[in-house]
N, CA, C and O of each residue as an XYZ file, in Angstrom:
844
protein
N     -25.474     21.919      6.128
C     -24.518     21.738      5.052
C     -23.913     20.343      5.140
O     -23.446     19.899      6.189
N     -23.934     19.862      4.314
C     -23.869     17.896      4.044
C     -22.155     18.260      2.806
O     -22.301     18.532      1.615
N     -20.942     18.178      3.384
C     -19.849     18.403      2.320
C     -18.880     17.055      2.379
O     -18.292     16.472      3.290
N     -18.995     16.880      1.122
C     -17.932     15.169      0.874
C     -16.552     15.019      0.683
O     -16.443     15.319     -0.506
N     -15.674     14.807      0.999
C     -14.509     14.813      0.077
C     -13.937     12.947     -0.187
O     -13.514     12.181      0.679
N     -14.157     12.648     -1.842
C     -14.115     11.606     -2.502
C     -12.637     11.919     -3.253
O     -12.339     13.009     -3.742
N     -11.809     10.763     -3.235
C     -11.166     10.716     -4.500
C      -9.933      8.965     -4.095
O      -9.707      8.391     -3.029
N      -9.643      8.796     -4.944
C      -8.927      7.558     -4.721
C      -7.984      7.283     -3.321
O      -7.704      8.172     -2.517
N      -7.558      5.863     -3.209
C      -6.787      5.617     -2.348
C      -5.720      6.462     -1.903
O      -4.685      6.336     -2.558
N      -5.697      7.153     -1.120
C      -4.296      7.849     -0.396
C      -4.246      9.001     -0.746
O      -3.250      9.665     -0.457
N      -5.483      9.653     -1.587
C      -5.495     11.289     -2.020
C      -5.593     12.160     -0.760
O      -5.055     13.258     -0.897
N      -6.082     11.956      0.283
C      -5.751     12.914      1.048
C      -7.328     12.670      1.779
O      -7.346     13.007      2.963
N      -8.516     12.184      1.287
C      -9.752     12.541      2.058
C      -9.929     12.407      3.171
O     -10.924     13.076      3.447
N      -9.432     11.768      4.310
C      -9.904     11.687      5.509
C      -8.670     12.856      5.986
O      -8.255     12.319      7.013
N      -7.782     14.261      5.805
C      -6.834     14.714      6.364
C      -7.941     15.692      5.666
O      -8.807     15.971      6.495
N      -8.128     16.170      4.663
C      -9.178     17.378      3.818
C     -10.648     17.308      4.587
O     -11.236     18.387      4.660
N     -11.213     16.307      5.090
C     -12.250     15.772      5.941
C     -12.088     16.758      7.367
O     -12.890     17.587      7.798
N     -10.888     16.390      7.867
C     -10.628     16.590      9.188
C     -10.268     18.045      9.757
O     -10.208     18.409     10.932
N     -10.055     18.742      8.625
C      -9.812     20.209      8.116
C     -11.162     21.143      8.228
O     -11.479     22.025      9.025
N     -11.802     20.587      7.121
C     -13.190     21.111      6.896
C     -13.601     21.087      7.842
O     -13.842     22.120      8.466
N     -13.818     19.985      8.265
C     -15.171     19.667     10.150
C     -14.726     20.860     11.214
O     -15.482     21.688     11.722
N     -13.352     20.731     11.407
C     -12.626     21.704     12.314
C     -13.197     22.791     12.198
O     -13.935     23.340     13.016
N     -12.748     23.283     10.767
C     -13.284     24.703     10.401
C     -14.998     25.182     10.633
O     -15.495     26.288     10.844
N     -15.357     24.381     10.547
C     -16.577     24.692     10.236
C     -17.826     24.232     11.708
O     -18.986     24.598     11.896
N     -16.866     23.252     12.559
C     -17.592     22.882     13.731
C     -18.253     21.880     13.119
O     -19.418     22.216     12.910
N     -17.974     20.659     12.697
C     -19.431     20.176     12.083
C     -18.937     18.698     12.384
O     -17.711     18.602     12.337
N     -19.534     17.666     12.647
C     -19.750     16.508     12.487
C     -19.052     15.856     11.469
O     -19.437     15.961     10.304
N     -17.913     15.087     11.818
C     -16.754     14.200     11.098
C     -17.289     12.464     10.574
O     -17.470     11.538     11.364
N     -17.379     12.425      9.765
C     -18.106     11.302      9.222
C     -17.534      9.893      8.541
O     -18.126      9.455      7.555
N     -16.469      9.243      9.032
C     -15.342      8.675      8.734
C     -15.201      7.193      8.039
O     -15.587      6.292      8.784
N     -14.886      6.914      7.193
C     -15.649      5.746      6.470
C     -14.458      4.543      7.663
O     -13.329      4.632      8.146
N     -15.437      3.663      7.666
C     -14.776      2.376      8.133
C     -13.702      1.429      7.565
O     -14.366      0.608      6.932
N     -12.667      1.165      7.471
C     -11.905      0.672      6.222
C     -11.321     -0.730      7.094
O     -11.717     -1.837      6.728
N     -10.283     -0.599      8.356
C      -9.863     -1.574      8.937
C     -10.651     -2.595      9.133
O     -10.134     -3.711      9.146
N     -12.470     -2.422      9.387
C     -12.910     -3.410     10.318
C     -13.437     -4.342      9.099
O     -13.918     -5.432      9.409
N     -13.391     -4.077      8.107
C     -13.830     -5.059      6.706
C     -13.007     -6.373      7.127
O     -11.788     -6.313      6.967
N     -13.469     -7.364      7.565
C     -12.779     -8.422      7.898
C     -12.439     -9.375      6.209
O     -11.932    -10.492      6.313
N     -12.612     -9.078      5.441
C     -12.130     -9.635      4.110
C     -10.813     -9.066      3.112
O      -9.996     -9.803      2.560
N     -10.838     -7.792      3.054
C     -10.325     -6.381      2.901
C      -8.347     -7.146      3.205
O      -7.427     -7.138      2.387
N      -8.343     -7.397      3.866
C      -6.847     -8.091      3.755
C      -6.527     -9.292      2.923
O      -5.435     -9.604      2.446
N      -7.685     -9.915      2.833
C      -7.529    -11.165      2.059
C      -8.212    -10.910      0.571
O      -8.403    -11.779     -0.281
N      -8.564     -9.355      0.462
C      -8.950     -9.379     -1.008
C      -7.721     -8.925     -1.865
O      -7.373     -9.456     -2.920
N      -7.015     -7.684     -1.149
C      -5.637     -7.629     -1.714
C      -4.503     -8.632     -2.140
O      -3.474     -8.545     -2.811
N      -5.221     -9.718     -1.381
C      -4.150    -11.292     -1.451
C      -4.665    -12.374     -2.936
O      -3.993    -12.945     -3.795
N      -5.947    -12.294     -2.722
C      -6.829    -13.168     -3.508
C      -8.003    -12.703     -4.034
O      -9.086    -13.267     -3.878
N      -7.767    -11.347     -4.864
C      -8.832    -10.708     -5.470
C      -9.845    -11.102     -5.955
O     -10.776    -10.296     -5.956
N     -10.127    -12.714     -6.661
C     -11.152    -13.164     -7.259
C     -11.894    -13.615     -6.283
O     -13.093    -13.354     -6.182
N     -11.101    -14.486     -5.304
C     -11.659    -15.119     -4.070
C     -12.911    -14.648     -3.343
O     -13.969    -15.209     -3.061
N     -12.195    -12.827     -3.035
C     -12.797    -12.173     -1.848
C     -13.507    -10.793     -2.119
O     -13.818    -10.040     -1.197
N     -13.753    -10.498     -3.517
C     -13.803     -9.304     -3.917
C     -15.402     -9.338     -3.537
O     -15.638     -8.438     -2.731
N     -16.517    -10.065     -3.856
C     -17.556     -9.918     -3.508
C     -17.472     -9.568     -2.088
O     -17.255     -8.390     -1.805
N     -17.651    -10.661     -0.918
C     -17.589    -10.533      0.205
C     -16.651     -8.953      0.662
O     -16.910     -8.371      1.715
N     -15.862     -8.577     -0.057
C     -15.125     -7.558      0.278
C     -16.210     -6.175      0.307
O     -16.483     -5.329      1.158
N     -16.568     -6.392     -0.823
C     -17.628     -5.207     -1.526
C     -19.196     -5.323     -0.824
O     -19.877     -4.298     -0.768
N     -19.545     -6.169     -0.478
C     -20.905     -6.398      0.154
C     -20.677     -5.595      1.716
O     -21.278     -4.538      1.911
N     -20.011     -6.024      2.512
C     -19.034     -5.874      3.648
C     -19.286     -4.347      3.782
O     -20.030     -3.820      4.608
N     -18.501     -3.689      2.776
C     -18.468     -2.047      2.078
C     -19.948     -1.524      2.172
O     -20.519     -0.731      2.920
N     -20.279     -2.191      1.249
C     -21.535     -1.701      0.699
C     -22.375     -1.163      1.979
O     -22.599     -0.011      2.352
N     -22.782     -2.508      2.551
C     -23.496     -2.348      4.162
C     -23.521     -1.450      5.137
O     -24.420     -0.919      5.789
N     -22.111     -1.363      5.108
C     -21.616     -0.482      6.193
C     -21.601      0.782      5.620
O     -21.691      1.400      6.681
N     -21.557      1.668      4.758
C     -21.587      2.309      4.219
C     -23.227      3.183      4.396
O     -23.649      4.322      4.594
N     -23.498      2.450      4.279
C     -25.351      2.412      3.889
C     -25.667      3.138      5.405
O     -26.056      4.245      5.776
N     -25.117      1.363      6.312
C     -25.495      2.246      7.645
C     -25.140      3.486      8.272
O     -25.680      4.353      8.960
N     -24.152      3.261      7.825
C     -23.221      4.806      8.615
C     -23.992      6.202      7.899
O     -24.292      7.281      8.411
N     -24.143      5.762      6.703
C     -24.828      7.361      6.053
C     -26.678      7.262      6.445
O     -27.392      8.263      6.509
N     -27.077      6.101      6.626
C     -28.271      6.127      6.936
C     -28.513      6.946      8.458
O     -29.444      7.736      8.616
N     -27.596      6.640      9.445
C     -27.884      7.373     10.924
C     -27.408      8.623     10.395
O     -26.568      8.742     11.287
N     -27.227      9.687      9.677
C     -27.232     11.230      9.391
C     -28.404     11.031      8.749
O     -29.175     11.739      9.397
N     -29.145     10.426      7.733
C     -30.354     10.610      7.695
C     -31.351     10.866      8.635
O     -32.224     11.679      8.330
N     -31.378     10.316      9.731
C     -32.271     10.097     10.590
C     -31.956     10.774     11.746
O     -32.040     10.273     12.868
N     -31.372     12.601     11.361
C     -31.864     13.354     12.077
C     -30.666     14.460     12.268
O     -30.841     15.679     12.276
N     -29.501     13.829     12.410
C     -27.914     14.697     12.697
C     -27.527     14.982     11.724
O     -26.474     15.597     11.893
N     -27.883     14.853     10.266
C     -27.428     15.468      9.268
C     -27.920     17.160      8.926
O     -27.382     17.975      8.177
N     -29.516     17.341     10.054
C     -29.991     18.635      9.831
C     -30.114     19.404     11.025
O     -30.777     20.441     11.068
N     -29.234     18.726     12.405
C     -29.014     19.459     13.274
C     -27.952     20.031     12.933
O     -28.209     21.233     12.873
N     -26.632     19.798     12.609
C     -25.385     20.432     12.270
C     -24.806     20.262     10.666
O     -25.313     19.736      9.675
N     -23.918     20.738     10.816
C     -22.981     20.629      9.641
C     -22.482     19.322      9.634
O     -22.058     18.799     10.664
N     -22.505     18.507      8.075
C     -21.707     17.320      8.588
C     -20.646     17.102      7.009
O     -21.006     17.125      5.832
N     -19.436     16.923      7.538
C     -18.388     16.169      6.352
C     -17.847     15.159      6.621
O     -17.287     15.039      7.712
N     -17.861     14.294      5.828
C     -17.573     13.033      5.251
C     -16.689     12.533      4.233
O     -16.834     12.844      3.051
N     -15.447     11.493      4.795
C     -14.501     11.636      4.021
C     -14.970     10.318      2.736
O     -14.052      9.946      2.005
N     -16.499      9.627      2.514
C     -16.596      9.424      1.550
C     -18.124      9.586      0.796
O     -19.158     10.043      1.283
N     -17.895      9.071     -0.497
C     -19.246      9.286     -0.921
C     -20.042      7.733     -1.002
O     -19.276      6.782     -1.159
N     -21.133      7.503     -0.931
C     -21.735      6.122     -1.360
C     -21.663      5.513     -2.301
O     -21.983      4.329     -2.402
N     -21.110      6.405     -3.394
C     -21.733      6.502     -4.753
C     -20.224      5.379     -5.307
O     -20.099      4.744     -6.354
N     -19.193      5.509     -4.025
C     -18.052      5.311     -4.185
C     -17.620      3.908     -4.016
O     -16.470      3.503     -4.192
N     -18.754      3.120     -3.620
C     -18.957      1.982     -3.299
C     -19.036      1.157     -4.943
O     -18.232      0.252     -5.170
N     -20.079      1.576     -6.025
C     -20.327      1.148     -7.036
C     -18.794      1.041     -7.827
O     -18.270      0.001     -8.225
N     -18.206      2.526     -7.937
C     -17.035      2.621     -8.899
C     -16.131      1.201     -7.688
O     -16.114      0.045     -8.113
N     -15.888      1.319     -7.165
C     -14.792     -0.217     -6.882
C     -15.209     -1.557     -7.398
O     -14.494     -2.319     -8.048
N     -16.817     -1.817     -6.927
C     -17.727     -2.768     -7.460
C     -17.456     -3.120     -8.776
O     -16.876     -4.180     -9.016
N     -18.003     -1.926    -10.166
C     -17.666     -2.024    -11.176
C     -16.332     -2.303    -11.586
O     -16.058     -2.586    -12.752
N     -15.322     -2.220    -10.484
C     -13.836     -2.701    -11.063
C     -14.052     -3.922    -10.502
O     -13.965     -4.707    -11.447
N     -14.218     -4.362     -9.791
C     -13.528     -5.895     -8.910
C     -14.897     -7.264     -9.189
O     -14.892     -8.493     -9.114
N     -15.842     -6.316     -9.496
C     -16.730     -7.842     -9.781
C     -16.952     -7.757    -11.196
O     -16.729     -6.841    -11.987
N     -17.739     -9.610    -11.444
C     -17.987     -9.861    -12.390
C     -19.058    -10.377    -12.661
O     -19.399    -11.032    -11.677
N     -19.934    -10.466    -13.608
C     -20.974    -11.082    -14.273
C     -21.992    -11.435    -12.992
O     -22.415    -10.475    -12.347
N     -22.415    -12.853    -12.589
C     -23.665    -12.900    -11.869
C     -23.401    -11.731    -10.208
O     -24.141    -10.847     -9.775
N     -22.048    -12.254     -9.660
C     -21.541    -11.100     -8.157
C     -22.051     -9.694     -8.464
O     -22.846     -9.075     -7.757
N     -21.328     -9.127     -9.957
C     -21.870     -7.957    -10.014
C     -23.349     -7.228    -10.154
O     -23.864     -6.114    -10.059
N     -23.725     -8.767    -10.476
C     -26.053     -8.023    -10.848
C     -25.924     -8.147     -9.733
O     -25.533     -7.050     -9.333
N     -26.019     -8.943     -8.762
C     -26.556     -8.939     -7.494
C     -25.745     -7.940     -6.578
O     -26.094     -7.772     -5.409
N     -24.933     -7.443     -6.982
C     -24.353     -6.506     -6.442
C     -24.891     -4.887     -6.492
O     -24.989     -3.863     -5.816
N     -25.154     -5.466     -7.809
C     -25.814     -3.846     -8.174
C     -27.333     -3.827     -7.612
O     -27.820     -2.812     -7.112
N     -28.043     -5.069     -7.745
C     -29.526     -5.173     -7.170
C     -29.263     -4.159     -6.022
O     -29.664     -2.998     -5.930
N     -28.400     -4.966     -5.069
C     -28.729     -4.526     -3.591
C     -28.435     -2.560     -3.538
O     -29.039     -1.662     -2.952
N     -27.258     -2.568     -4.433
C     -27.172     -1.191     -4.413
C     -28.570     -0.248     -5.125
O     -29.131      0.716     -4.605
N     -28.737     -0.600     -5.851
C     -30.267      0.413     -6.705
C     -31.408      0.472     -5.491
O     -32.290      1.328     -5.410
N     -31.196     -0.611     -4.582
C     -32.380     -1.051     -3.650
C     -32.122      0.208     -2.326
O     -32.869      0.796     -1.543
N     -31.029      0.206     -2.535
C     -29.882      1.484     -1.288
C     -29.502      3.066     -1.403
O     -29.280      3.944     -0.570
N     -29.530      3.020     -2.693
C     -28.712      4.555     -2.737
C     -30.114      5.527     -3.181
O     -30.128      6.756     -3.251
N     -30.873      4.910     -3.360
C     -32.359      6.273     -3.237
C     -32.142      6.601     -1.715
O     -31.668      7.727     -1.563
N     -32.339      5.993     -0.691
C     -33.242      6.004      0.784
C     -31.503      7.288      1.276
O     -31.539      7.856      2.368
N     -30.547      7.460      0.558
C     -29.295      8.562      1.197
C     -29.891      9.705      0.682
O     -30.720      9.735     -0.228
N     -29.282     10.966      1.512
C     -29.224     11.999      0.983
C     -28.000     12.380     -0.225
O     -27.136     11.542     -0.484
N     -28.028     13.598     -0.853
C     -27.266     13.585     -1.612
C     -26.465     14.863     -1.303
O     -27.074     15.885     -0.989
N     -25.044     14.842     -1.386
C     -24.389     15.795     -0.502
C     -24.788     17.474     -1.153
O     -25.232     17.672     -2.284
N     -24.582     18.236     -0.423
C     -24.368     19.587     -0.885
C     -23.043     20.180     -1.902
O     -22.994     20.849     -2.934
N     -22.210     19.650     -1.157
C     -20.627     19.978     -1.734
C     -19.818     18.560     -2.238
O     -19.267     18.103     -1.237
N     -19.542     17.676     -3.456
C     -18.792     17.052     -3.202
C     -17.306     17.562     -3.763
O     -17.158     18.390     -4.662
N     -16.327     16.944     -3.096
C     -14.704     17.984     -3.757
C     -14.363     16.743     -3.886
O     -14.311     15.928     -2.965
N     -14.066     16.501     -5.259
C     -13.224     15.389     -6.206
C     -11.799     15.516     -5.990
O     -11.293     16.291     -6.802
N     -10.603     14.776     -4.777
C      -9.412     14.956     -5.248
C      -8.959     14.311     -5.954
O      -8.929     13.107     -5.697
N      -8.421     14.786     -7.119
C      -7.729     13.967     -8.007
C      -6.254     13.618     -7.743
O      -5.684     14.334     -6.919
N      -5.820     13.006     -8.096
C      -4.315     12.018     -7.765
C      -3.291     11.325     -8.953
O      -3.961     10.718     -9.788
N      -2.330     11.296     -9.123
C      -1.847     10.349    -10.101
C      -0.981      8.800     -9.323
O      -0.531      8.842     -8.178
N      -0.907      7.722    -10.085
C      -0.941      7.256     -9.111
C       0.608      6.805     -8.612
O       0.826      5.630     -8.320
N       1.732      7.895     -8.533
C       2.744      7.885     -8.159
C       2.380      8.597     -6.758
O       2.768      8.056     -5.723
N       1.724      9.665     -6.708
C       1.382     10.334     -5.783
C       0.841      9.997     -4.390
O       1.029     10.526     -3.295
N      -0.086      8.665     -4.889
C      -0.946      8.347     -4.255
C      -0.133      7.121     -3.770
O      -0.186      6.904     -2.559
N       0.749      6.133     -4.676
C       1.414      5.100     -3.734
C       3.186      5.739     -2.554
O       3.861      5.093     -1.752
N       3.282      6.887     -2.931
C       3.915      7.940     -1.987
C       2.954      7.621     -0.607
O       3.441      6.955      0.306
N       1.655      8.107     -0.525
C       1.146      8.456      0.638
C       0.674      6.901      1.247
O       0.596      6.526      2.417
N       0.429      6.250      0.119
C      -0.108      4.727      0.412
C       1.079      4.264      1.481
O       0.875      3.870      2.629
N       2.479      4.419      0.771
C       3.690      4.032      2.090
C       3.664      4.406      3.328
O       3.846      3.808      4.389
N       3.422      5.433      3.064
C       4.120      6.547      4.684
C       3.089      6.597      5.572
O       3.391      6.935      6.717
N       1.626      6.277      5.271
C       0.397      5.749      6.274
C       0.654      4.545      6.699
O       0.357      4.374      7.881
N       1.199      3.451      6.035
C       1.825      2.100      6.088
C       0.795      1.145      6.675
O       1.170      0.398      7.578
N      -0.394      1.097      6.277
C      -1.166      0.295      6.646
C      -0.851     -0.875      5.551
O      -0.806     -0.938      4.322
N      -0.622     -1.922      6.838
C       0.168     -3.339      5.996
C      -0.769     -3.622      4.357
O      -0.233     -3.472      3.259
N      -2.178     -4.032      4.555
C      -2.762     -4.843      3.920
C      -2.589     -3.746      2.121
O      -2.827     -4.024      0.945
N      -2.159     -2.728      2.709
C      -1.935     -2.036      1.420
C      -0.624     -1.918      0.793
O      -0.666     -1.680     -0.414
N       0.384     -2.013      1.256
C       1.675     -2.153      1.349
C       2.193     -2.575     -0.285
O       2.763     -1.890     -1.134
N       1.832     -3.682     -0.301
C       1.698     -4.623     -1.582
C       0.768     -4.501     -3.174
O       0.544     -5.195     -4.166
N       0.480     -3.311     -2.700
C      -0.723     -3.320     -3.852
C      -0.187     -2.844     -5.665
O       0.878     -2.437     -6.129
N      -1.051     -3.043     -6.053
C      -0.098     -3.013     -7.782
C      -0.334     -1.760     -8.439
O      -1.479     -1.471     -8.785
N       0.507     -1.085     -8.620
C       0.562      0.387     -9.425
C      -0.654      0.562    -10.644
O      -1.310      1.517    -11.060
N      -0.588     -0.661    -10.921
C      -1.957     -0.935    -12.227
C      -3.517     -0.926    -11.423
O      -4.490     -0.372    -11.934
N      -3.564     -1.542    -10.262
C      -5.067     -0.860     -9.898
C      -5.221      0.675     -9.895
O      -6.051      1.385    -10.461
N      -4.175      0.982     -9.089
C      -4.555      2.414     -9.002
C      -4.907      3.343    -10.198
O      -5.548      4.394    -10.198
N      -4.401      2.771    -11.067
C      -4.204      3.518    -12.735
C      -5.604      3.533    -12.921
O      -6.254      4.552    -13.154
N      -6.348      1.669    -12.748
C      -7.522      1.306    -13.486
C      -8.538      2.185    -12.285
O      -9.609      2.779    -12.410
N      -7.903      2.014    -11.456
C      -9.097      2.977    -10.133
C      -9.050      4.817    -10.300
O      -9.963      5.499     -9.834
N      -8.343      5.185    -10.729
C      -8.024      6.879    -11.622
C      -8.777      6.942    -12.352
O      -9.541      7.907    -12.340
N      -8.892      5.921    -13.323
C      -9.773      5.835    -14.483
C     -11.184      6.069    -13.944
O     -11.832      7.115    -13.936
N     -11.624      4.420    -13.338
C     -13.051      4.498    -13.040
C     -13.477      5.879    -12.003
O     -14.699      5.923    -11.864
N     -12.780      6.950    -11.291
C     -12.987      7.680    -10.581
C     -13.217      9.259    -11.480
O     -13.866     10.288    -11.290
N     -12.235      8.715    -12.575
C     -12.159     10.181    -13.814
C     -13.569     10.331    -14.498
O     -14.277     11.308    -14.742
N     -13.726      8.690    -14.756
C     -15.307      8.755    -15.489
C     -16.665      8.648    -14.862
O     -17.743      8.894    -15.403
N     -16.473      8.296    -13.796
C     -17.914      8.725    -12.478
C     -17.626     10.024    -12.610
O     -18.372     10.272    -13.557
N     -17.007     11.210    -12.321
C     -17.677     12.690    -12.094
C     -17.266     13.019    -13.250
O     -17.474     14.232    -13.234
N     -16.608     12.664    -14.735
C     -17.014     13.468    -15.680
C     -18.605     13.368    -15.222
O     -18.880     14.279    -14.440
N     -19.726     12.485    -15.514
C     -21.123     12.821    -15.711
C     -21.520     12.789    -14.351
O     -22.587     12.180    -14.276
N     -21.080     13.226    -13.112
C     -21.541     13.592    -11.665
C     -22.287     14.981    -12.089
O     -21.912     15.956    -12.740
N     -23.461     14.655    -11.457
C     -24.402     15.661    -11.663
C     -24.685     16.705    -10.613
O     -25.339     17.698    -10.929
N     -24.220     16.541     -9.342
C     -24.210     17.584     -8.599
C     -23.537     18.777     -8.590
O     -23.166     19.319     -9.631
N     -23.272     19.418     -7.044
C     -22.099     20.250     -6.897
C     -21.206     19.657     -6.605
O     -21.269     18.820     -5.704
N     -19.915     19.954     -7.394
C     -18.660     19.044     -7.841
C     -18.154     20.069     -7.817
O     -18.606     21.112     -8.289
N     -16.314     19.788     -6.807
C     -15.778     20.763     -6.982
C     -14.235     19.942     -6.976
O     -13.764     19.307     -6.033
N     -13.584     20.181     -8.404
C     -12.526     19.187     -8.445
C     -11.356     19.852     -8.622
O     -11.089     20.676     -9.497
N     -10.132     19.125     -7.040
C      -9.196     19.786     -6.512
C      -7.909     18.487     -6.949
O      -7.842     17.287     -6.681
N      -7.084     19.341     -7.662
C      -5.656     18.501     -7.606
C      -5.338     18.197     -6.865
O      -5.464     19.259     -6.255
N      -4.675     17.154     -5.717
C      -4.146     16.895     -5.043
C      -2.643     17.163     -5.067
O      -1.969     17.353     -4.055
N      -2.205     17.158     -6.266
C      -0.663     17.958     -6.249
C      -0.474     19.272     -6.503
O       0.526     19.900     -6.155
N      -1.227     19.632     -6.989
C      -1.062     21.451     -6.421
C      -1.160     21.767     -4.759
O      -0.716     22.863     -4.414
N      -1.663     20.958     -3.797
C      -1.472     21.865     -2.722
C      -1.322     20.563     -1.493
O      -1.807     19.432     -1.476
N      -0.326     21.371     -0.397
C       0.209     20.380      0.940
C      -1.361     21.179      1.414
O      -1.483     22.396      1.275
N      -2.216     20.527      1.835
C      -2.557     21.036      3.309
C      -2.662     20.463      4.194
O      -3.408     20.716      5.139
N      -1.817     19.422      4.057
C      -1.834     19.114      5.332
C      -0.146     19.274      6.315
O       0.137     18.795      7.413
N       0.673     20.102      5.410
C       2.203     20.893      6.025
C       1.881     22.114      5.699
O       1.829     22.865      6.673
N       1.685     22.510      4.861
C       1.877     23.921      4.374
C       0.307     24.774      4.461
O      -0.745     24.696      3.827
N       0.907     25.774      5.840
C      -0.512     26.692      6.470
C      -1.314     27.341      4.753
O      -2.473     27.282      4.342
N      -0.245     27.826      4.237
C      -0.603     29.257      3.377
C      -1.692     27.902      2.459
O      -2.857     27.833      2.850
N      -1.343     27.123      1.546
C      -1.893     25.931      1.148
C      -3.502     25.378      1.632
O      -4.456     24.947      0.984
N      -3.316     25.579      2.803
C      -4.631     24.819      3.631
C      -5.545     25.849      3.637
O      -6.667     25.835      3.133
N      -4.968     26.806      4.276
C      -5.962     28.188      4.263
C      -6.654     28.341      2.943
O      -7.868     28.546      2.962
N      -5.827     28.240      1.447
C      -6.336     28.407      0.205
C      -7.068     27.404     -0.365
O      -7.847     27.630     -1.291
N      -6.845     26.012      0.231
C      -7.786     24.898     -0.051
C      -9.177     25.209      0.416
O     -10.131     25.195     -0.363
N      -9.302     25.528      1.876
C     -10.248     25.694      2.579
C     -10.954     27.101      1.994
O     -12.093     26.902      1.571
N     -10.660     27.963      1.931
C     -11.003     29.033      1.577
C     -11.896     28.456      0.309
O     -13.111     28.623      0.414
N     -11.379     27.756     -0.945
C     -12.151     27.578     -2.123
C     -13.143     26.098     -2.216
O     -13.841     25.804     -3.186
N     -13.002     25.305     -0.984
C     -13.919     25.032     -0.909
C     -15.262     25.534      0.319
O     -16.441     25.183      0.385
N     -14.671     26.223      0.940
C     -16.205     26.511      1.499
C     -16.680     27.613      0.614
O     -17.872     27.823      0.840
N     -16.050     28.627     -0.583
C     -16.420     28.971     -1.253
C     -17.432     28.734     -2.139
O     -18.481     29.366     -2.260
N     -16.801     27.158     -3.154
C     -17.827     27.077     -3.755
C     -19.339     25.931     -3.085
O     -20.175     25.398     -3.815
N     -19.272     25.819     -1.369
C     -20.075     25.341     -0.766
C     -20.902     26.383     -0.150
O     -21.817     26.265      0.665
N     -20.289     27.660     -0.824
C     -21.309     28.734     -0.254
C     -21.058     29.003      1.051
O     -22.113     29.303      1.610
N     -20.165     29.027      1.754
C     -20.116     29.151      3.531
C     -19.481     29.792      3.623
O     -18.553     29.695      2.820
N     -19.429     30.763      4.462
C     -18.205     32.208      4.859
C     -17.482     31.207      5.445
O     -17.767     30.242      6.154
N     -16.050     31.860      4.785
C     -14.445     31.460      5.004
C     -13.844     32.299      5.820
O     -12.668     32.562      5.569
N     -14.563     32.998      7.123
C     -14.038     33.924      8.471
C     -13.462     32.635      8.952
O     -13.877     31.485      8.813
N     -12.168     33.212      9.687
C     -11.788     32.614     10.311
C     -12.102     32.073     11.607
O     -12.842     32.842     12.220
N     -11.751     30.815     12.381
C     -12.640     30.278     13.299
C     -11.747     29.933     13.873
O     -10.728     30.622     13.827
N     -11.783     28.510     14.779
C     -10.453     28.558     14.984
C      -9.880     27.330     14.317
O     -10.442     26.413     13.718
N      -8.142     27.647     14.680
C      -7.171     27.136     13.542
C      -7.946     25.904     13.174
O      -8.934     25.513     13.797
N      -7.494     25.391     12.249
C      -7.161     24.454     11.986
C      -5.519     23.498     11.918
O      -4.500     23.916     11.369
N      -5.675     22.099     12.673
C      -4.619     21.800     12.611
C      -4.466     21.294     11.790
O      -5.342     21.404     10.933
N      -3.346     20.462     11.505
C      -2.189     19.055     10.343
C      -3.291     18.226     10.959
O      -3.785     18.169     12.086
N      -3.579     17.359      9.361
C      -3.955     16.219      9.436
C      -3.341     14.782      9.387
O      -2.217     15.023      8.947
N      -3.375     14.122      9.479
C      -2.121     12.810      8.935
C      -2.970     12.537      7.547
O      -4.197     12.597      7.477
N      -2.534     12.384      7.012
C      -2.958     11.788      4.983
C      -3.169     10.373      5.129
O      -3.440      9.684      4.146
């Protein structure tokens, strides 16, 4: 079982990630975000650094999902707090004209050779919600960021899984704490290993994640 959880900045995926794996025993799959050595200076100088930012992404991305290809994705269970696919929707916001063909080259050249998940769970966010959690994680380089990306990044995230063609399973992020509130987590978890098809017996606990 290959299960994703995608949705914008500060929705919750790597704490919904860390939940699932628990539950389920399975292989935690954690996207890289700090070690982007551009990634601070693109928030500063978006035109500057947005390629190099996104290539950076792209790569690493590729690799990290390429080693579950090549063999640990069908020994165990594995979840992953992103999707690949998730690489393009930022792309399509932050580049332009010649950055973006060649951007997209390398990606069309990349995203055949991945698997494609079993379960993905879309959290959705608004983006008051999401610059709430953006604070209280307080990772500097985000600190500063403008209420209007997030809007334009809602958007591009609303219109990738309207036409997402897989199993899609799309969870409000403000209907439920799970990462304070037990009764909450249990019912998150419960409906997604539901519609991932996996008995929801209990195993053991699951703890609080940090968001």
């Amino acid at each position: 079982m290959y299960i994703v959880v995608e949705g914008p900045i500060g929705a919750g995926k790597t704490s919904l990630s860390r939940l699932l794996a628990e539950r389920l025993d399975a292989e935690l799959n954690l996207e890289v975000v700090e070690e982007n050595p551009f990634l601070a200076r693109f928030y500063e100088d978006p035109a500057r650094f947005s390629f190099s930012a996104q290539v950076f992404f792209l790569l690493s991305r590729f690799k990290q999902l390429s080693r579950l290809n090549q063999g640990s994705l069908f020994a165990q269970s594995v979840v992953s707090d992103y999707l690949f696919d998730k690489d393009f929707i930022f792309a399509s916001m932050n580049l332009r004209d010649e950055e973006f063909d060649l951007y997209r080259e390398l990606y069309e050249q990349l995203r055949p050779r991945l698997s494609t998940p079993d379960l993905t769970v879309f959290l959705r966010a608004e983006p008051d919600l999401l610059l709430g959690r953006i604070a209280k994680r307080g990772r500097p380089f985000e600190q500063a960021m403008d209420p209007n990306y997030l809007r334009t990044l809602n958007h591009h995230y609303d219109e990738y899984f309207r036409s997402y063609r897989a199993n899609l399973f799309v969870l409000e992020a403000a209907d439920y704490d799970f990462v304070e509130d037990p009764t909450d987590r249990e019912k998150v978890l419960s409906m997604v290993l539901e519609r991932a098809s996996v008995p929801a017996a209990p195993g053991r606990a699951a703890s609080p994640a940090v968001a």
